[in-house]
C-alpha positions as CSV (number, residue, x, y, z in Angstrom):
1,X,10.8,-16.6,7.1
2,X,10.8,-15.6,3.7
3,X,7.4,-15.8,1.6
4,X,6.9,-18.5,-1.0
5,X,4.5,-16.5,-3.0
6,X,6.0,-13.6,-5.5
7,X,5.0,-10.4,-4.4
8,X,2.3,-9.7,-6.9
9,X,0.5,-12.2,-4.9
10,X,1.1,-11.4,-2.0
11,X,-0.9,-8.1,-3.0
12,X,-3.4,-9.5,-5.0
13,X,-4.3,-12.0,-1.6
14,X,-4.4,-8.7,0.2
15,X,-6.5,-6.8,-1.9
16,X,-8.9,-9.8,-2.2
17,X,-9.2,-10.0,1.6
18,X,-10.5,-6.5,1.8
19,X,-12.9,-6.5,-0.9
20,X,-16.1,-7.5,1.6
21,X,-14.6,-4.2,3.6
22,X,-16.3,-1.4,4.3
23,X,-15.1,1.8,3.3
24,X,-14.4,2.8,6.5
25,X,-12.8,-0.4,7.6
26,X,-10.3,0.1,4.7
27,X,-9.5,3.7,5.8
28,X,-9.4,3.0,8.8
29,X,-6.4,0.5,8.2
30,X,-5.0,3.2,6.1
31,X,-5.3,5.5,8.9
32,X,-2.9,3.2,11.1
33,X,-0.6,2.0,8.5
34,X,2.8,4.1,9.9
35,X,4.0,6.1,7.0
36,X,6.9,4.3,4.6
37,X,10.5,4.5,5.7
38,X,12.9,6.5,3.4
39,X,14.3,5.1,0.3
40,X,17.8,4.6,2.3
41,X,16.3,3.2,5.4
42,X,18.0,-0.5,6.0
43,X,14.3,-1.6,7.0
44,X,13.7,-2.6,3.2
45,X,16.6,-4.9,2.9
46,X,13.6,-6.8,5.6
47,X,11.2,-9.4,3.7
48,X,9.0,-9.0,6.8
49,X,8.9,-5.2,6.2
50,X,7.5,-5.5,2.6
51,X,5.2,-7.5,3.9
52,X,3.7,-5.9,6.5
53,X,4.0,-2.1,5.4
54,X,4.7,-1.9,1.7
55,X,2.4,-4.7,0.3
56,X,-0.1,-3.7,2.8
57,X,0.4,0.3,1.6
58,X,0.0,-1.1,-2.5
59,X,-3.0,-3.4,-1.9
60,X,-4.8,-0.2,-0.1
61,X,-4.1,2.2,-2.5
62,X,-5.8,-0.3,-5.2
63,X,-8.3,-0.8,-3.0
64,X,-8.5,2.5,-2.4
65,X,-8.4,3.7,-6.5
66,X,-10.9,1.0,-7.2
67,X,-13.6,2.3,-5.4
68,X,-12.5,6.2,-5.7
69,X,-12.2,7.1,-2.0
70,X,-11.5,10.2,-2.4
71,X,-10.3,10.7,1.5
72,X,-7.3,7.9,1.6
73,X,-5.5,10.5,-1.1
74,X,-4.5,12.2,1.9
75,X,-3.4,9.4,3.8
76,X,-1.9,7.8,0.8
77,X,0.6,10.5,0.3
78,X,1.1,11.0,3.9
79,X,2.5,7.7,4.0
80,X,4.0,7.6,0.9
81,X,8.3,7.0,1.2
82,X,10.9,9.2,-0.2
83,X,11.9,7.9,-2.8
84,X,11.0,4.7,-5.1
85,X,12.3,1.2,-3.3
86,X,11.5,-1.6,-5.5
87,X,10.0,0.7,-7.9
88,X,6.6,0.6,-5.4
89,X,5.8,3.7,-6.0
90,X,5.3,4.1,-9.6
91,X,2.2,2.8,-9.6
92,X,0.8,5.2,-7.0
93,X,0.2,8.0,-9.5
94,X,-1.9,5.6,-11.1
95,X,-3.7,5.0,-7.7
96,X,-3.8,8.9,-7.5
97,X,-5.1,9.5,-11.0
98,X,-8.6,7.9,-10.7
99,X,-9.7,10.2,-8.4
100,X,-9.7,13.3,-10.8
């Protein structure tokens, strides 16, 4: 069922729920967010998979960036895709950049 929200919202709404979050609880969901499929991979031509993975992946990593936890770099780029689907990634060296 497609989304009626754009996904900028959809990302915003998922950043906002993990504000009360500890930082554990956010690494912890970083920790078991499977790393992004290949650029290529048919999965992103899947609403459902931008939702669940690559929205959830974005809204972490600002999380992530806003509070400087400097151990979801690691699992950040371990789950990073090859490659740039939907241009998703470009922000990530953003992300990266506030921790140094």
């Amino acid at each position: 069922m497609p989304s009626e929200k754009e996904p900028y919202e959809l990302i915003r709404d998922l950043v906002a729920e993990r504000a009360s979050w500890s930082d554990a609880d956010v690494l912890a969901e970083l920790g078991q967010l499977p790393a992004l499929a290949d650029e290529g991979d048919p999965v992103w031509n899947d609403e459902v998979y931008w939702i669940d993975f690559a929205y959830r992946y974005v809204a972490l990593s600002e999380v992530a960036a806003e509070r400087r936890l400097r151990p979801a770099v690691g699992l950040l780029l371990e789950r990073a895709c090859n490659g740039d689907p939907g241009e998703m990634m470009r922000g990530a060296s953003s992300c990266l950049r506030t921790y140094f």
